[in-house]
N, C-alpha and C positions, 0 to 999 in steps of 0.2 A: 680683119682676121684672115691668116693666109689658111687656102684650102687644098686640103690634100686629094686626091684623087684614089678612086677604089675602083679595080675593075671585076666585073665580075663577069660570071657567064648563062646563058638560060637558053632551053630549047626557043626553038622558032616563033611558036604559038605559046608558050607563056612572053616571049618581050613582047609579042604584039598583045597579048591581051595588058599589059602593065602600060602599054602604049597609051591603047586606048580609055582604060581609067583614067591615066593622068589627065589628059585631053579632057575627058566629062568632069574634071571638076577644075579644070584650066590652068593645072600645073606643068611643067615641060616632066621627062621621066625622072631626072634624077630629084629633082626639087619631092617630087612623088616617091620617090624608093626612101630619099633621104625621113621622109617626113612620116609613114609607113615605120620605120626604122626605129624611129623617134619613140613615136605610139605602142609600140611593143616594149623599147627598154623600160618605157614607164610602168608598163600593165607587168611585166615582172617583176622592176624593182617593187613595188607596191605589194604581187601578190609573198614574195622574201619578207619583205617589214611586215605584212600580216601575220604570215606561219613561223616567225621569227623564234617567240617564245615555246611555241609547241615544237620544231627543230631543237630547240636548245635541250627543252626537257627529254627526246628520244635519245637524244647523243649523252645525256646524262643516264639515261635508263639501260643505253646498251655497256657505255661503261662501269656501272653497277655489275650489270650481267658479268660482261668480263672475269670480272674477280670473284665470284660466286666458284664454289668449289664444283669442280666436273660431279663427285659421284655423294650422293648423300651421304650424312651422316651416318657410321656403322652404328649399330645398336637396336634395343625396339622400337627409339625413334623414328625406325625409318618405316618400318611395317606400317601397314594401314591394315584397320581389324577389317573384316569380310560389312561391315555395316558403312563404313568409310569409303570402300572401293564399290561398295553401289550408289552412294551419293556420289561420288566421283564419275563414275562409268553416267549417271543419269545424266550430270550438270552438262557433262563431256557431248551426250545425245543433241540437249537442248541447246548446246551453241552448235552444234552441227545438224539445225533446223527440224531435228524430231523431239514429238511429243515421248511422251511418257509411255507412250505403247506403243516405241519404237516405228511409229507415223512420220514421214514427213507434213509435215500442211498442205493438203489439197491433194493429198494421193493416197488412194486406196491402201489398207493396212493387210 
């Protein structure tokens, strides 16, 4: 198989540290950057085919979003009665890490 050749460039003190790895496990440098190289396209492709399907579904989700109309519906559908907009305001607290008496967890109220 013919090999093509890649140049690259690196301060001082990273070629000599990439030096000396190769050397401690008895590769010359490139056989070591190539092999380094290697090891990484794998640990990505891998972590891609894991998150594959959960990708797929956000790209499906944003495109959902997309088409969703900018301004709500006119009407009384769109009001929230004063008992809805404090369930709302509460749930809104407890994802944004306060309790119900307007507490974070672990800090004085």
């Amino acid at each position: 198989m013919a090999k093509t050749r890649i140049s690259i460039s690196l301060e001082r003190a990273q070629a000599e540290r990439v030096r000396q790895h190769a050397e401690r496990v008895g590769m010359d440098v490139s056989a070591y950057l190539v092999h380094a190289a290697t090891r990484q396209m794998a640990e990505s492709e891998a972590m891609e085919e894991q998150f594959a399907e959960v990708d797929a579904l956000i790209a499906r989700a944003e495109r959902a979003a997309g088409e969703l109309p900018a301004e709500p519906a006119p009407g009384p559908a769109a009001e929230l009665t004063e008992q809805e907009r404090r369930e709302v305001e509460e749930a809104l607290g407890l994802a944004h890490g306060r309790d119900r008496h307007g507490c974070r967890p672990g800090h004085a109220g």
